[in-house]
C-alpha positions as CSV (number, residue, x, y, z in Angstrom):
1,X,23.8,0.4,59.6
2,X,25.0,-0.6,56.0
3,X,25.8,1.8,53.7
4,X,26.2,1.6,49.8
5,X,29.9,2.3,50.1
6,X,30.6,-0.8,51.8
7,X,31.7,-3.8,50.4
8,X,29.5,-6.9,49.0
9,X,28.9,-9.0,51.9
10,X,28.9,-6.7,54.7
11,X,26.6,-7.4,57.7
12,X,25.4,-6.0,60.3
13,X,23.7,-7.9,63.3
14,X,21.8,-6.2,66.2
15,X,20.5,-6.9,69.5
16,X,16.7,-5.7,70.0
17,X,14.8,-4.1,67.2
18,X,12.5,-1.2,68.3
19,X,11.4,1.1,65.2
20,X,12.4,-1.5,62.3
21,X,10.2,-1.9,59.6
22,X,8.4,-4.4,57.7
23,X,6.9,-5.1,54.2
24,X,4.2,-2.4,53.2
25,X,6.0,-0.4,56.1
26,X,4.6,-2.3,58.9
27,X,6.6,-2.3,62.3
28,X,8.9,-5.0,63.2
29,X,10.0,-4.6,67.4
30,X,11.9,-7.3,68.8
31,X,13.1,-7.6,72.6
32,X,16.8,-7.9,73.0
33,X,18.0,-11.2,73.1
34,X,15.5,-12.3,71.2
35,X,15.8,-12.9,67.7
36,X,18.3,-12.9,64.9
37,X,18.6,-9.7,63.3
38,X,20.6,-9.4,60.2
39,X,21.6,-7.2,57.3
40,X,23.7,-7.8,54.4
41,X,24.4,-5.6,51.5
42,X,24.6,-7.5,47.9
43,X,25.2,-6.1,44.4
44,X,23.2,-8.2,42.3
45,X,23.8,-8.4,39.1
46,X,21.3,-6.3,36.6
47,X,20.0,-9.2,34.8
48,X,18.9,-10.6,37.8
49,X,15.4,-9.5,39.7
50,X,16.5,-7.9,42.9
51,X,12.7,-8.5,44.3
52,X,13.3,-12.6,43.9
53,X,16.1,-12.0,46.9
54,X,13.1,-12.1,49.4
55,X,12.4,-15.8,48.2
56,X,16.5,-16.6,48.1
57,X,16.2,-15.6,51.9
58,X,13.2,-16.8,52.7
59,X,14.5,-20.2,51.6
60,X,17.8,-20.0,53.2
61,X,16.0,-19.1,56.3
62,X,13.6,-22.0,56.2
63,X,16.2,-24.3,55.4
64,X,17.9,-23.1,58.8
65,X,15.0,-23.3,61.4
66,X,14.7,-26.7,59.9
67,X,17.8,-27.4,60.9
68,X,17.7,-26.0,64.4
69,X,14.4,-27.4,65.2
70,X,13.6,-30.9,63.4
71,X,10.3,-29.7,62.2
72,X,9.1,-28.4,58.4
73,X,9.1,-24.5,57.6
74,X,7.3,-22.8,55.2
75,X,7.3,-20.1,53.2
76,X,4.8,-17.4,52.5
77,X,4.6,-15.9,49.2
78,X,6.6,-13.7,49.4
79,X,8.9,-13.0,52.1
80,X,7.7,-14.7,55.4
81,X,8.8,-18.0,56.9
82,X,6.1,-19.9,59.0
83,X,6.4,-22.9,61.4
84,X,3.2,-24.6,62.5
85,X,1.2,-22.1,60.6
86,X,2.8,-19.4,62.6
87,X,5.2,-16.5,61.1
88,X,8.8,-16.8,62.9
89,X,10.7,-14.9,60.1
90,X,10.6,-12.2,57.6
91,X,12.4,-10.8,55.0
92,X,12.7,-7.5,53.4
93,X,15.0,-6.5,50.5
94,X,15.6,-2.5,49.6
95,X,17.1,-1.5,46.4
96,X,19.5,1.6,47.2
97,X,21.8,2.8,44.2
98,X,22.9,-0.6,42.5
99,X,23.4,-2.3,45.8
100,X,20.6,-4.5,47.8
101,X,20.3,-4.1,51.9
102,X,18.5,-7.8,52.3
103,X,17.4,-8.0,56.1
104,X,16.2,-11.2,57.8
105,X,14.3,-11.1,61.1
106,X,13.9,-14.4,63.1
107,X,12.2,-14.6,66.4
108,X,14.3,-17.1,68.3
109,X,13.8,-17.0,72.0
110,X,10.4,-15.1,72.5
111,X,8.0,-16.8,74.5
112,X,4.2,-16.5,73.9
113,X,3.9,-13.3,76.1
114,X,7.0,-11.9,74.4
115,X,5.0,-12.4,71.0
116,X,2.6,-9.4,69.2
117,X,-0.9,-10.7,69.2
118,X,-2.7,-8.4,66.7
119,X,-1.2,-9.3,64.0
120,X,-2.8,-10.7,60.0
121,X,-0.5,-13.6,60.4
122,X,0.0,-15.6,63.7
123,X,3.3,-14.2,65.1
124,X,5.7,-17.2,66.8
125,X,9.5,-17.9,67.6
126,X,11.0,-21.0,67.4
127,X,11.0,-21.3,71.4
128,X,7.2,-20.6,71.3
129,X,6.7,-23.6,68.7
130,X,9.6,-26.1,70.1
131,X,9.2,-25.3,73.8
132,X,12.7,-25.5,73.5
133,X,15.8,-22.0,74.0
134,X,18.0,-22.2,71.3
135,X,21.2,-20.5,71.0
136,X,21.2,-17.5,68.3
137,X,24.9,-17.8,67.8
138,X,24.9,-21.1,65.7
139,X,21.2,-20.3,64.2
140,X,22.9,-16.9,62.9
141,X,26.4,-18.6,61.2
142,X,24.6,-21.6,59.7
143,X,22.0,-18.7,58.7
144,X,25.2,-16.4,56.8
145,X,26.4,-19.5,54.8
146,X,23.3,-21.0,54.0
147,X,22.0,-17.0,52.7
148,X,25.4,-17.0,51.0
149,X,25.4,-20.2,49.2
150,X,21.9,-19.7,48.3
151,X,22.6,-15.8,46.6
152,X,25.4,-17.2,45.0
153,X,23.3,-20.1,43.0
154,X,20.8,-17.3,42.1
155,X,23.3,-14.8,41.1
156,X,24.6,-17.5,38.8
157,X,21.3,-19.0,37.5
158,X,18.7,-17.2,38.9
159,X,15.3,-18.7,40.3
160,X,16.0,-21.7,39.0
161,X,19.2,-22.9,40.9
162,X,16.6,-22.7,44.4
163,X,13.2,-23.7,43.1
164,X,12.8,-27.2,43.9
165,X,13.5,-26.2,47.7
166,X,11.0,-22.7,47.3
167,X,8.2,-24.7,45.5
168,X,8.5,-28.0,48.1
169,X,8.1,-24.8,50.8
170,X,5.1,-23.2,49.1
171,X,2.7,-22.5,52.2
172,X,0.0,-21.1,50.5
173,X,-0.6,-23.5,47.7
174,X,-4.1,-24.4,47.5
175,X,-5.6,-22.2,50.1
176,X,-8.0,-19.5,50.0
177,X,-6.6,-16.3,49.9
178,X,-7.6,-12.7,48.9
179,X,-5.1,-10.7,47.2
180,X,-5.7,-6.6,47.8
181,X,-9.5,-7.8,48.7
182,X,-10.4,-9.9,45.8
183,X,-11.5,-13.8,46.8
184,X,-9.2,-16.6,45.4
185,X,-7.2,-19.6,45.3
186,X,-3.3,-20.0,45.7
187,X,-1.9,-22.3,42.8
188,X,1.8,-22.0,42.8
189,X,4.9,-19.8,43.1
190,X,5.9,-19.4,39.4
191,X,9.3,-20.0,38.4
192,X,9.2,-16.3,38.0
193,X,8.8,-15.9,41.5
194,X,5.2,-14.7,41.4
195,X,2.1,-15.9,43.1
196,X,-0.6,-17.7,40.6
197,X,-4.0,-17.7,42.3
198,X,-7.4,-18.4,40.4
199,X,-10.3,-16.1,40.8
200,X,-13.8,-16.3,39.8
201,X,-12.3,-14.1,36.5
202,X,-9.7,-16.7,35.8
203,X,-5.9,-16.9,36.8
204,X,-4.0,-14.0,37.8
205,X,0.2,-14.1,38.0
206,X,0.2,-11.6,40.9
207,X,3.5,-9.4,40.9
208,X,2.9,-7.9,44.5
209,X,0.5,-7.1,47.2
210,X,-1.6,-7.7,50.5
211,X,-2.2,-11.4,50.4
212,X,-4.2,-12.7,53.3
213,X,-4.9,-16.2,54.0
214,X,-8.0,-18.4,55.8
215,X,-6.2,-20.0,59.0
């Protein structure tokens, strides 16, 4: 467990994940062995938007399963990573005190039967889409520096210093959506790191919600 009183930059990394939770408070369960499950406490600085972290890790984390698998990841406004339309990773960042608990979950070695079927999004690991076992161990250190170089551009410039890798990662751009049940059409991750979608009442800059998409 992190605590406030620890340092900037501690992590913690654990094995299996049985009551963890989600975004909106949803359950995430993971088998042991099976997926990279990290923690790291950040003290960003107040200027800064400590709800933009999700996208700094959901970019960092794309950027890795690219590298360990060859193929393009996405990212889903605004804190899952998908590969062939399927959700391998989430992230979830919780404000305590002045500090930030950012927490990335990514299914690594989970085959189909391993993987939750009733789910909004299509769940997958990157053995499920690959066909290939990867080892955590590298996935998770390439996954630290990458998360580290990544906060430290933002803490420095903010969204702009990643955007050109977020916006060239934008899964939902262009499709149909609803946002908290109301029909419309992704546009873009803002530079503000919110979702622009067009409705029948013209466009919306949406700060959060339930977004759902057509498959």
């Amino acid at each position: 467990m992190l605590d406030t009183a620890q340092p900037e930059g501690a992590v913690a990394v654990c094995e299996e994940q049985t009551g963890g939770r989600g975004r909106m408070g949803r359950l995430w369960e993971a088998p042991a062995g099976s997926s990279i499950l990290v923690s790291v406490l950040l003290r960003p600085p107040p200027e800064r938007r400590a709800a933009e972290l999700t996208l700094v890790a959901g970019v960092a984390t794309a950027i890795v399963v690219e590298r360990a698998t060859g193929l393009a990841a996405q990212i889903k406004w605004p804190n899952d990573v998908m590969l062939d339309r399927r959700k391998v990773a989430g992230v979830l960042a919780e404000l305590k005190e002045d500090a930030v608990v950012l927490g990335v979950g990514l299914n690594v070695k989970q085959g189909l039967a391993d993987l939750p079927t009733e789910t909004r999004t299509r769940a997958g690991s990157l053995r499920s889409v690959t066909g290939r076992v990867l080892e955590r161990g590298a996935i998770l250190a390439d996954l630290l520096l990458e998360l580290e170089q990544r906060y430290e551009a933002w803490r420095d410039s903010g969204l702009d210093a990643i955007y050109d890798d977020l916006a060239a990662r934008d899964f939902l751009r262009g499709r149909r959506v609803t946002v908290d049940g109301v029909d419309a059409t992704a546009q873009m991750i803002t530079r503000e790191g919110r979702l622009e979608v067009s409705t029948d009442s013209g466009s919306v800059l949406v700060e959060s919600g339930e977004v759902l998409f057509e498959r």
